[in-house]
C-alpha positions as CSV (number, residue, x, y, z in Angstrom):
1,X,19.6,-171.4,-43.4
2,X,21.6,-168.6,-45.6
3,X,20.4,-164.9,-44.9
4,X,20.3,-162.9,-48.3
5,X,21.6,-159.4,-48.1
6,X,22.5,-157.0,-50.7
7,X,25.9,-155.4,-51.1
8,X,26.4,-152.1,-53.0
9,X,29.5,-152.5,-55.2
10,X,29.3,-149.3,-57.3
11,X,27.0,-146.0,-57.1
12,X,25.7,-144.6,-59.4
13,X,28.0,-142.0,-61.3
14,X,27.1,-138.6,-63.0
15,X,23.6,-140.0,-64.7
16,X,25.6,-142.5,-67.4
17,X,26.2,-144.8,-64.7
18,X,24.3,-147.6,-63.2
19,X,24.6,-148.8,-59.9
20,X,25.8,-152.4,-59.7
21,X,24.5,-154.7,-56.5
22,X,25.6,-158.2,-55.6
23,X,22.7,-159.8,-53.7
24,X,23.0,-163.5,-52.0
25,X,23.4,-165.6,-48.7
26,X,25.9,-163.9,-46.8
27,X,26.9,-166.8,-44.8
28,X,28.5,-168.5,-47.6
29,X,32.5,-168.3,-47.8
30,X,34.2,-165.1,-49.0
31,X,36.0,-166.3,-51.9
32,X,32.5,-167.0,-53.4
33,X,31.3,-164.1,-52.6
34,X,34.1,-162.3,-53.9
35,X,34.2,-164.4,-57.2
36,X,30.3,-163.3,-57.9
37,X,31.4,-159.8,-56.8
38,X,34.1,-159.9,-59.8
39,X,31.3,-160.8,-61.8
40,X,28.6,-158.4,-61.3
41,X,31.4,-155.7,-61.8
42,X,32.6,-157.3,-65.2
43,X,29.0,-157.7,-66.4
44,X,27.6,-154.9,-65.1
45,X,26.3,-151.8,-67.2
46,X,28.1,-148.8,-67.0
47,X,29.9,-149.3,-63.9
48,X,31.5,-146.4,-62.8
49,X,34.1,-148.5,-60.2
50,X,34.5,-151.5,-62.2
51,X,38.3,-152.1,-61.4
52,X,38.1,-152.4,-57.6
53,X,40.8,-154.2,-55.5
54,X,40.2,-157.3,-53.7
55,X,40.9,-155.6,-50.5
56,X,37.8,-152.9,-51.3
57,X,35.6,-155.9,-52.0
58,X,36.3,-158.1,-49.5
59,X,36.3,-154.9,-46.7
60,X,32.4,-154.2,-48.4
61,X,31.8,-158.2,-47.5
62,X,33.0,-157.9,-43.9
63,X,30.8,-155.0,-43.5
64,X,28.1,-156.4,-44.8
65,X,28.7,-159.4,-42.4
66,X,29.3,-157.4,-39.6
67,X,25.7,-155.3,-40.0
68,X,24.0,-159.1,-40.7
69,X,25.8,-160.7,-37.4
70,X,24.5,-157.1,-35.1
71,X,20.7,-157.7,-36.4
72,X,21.0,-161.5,-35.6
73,X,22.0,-160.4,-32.2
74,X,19.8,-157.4,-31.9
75,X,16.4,-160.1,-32.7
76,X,17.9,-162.2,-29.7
77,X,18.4,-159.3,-27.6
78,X,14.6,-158.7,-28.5
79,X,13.5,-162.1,-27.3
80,X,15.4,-161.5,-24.0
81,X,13.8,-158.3,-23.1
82,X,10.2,-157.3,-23.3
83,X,11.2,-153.5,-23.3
84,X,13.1,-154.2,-26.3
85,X,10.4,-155.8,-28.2
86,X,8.5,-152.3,-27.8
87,X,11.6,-150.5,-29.3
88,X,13.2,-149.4,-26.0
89,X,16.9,-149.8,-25.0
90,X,16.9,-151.6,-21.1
91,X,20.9,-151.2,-20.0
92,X,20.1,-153.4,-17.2
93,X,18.7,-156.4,-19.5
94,X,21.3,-155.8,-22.0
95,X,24.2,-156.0,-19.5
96,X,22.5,-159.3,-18.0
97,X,22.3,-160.5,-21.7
98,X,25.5,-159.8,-22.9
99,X,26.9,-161.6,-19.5
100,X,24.6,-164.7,-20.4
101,X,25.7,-165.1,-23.8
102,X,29.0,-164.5,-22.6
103,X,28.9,-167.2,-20.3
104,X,27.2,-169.5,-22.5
105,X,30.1,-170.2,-24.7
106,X,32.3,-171.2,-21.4
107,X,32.3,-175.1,-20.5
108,X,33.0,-175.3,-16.6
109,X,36.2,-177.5,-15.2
């Protein structure tokens, strides 16, 4: 299952600008993402950065990525620890967490 976020590719400018927004499943591969990025920016109405660099795009996807992978691991983290669930940081459960999942991904000799 995708998870649909929305990426800002260009702000709005000084009031004759609109702000142009790629939204879709961030788990699909980057060239795609990149491609529709293109796309949006070429399309879009009075874009104030339409000429942007693959490197600037593909650095906005990544960090887009990034933020989506943390909240995936944050809503485990939740399920973990009941203090969490109740908005409170436990070091103690997150330590014993962090080891779990750690050690999870090992297969024993």
């Amino acid at each position: 299952m995708g998870k649909n976020i929305t990426i800002q590719l260009s702000t709005c400018g000084w009031g004759y600008y609109s702000t142009c927004k790629w939204t879709g499943d961030i788990t699909r591969p980057d060239a795609e993402i990149l491609a529709e990025c293109r796309e949006e920016l070429n399309t879009g109405y009075r874009v104030d950065r339409r000429h942007q660099s693959d490197e600037e795009l593909l650095d906005r996807i990544t960090t887009a990525r990034r933020g989506w992978q943390r909240e995936e691991e944050l809503q485990s983290f939740k399920y973990f620890c009941p203090l969490a669930r109740r908005g409170h940081l436990c070091n103690i459960c997150y330590t014993q967490w962090v080891a779990a999942n750690h050690n999870a991904g090992k297969k024993e000799d």
